[in-house]
C-alpha positions as CSV (number, residue, x, y, z in Angstrom):
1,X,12.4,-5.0,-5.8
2,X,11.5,-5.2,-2.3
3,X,8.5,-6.3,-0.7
4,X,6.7,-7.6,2.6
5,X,3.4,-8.9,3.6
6,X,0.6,-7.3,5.8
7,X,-2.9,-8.7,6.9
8,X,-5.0,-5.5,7.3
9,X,-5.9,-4.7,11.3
10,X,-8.2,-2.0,10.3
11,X,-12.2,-2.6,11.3
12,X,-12.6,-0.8,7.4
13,X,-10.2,-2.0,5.8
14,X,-7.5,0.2,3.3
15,X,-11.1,3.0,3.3
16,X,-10.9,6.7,2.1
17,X,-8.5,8.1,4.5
18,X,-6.0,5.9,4.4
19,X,-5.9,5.0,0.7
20,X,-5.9,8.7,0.2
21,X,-2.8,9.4,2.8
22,X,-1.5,6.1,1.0
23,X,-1.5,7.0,-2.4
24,X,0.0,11.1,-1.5
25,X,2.8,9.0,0.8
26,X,3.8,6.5,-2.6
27,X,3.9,9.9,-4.8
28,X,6.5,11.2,-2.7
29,X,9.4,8.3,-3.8
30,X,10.8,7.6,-6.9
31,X,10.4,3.9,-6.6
32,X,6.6,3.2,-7.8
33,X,4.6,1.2,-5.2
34,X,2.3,-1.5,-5.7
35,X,-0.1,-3.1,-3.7
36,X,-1.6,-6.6,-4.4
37,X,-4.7,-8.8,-3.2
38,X,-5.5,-11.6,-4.4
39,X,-3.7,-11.2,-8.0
40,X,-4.6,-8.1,-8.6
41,X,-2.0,-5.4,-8.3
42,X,-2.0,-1.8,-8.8
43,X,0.1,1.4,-8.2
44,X,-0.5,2.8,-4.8
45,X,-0.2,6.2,-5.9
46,X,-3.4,5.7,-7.5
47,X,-6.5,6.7,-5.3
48,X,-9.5,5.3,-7.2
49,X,-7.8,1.9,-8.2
50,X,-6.5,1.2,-4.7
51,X,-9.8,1.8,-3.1
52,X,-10.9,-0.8,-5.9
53,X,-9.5,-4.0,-4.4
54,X,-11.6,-4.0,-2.2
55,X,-9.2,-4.5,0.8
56,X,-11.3,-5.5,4.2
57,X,-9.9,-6.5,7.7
58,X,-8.4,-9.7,7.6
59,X,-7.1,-9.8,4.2
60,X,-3.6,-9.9,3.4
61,X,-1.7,-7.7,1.0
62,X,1.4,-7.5,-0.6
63,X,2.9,-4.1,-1.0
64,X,6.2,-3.6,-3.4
65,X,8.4,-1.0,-4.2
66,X,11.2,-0.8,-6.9
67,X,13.1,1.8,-8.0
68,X,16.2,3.9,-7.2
69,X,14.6,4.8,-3.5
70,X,12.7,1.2,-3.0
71,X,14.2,1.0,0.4
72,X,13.3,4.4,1.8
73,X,9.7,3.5,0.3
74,X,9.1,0.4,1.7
75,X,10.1,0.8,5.1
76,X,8.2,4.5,4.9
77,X,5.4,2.3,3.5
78,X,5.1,-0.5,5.8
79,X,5.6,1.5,8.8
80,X,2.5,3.5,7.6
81,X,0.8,0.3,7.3
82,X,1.6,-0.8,10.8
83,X,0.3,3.0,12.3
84,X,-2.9,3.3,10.1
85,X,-4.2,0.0,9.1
C-alpha cells in the first residue's frame, strides 16, 4: 500500500467537480483508492461517499492506493491533488 498526505488548497474544498474528476480518475487503476479524513475512509471511485466527508480548505487528507498498479495510481492521484485542489 502506498500513501501520502495532502492539506486541501482549494477555497471549496474536494466540491462537485473535482470529486467527480476524482472518482472517474480512481476507476481508471486497478489498485482501489481511498481517501481518509478524520477516520473516516472511503473509496475514491465513489462520488456520493467522497463528497460526504465533508473535505473543506485546510483539512488534511490521506489518500491510499493498493493493488497491482498502486504506484501508477498514487502518483496519478496526488499529482491530480496538487493541480485541482
Amino acid at each position: 500500500m502506498k500513501e501520502f498526505n495532502y492539506v486541501i488548497n482549494d477555497e471549496l474544498g474536494i466540491h462537485a467537480r473535482p470529486a467527480g474528476l476524482l472518482a472517474k480518475q480512481a476507476k481508471g487503476f486497478e489498485s482501489v483508492v481511498t481517501v481518509t479524513k478524520a477516520g473516516n475512509t472511503v473509496k475514491a471511485s465513489q462520488l456520493m461517499k467522497l463528497m460526504s466527508l465533508g473535505v473543506k480548505k485546510g483539512d488534511e487528507v490521506t489518500v491510499a492506493a493498493e493493488g497491482a498498479d498502486e504506484d501508477a495510481a498514487i502518483a496519478a492521484i496526488k499529482a491530480f491533488f496538487e493541480a485541482n485542489l
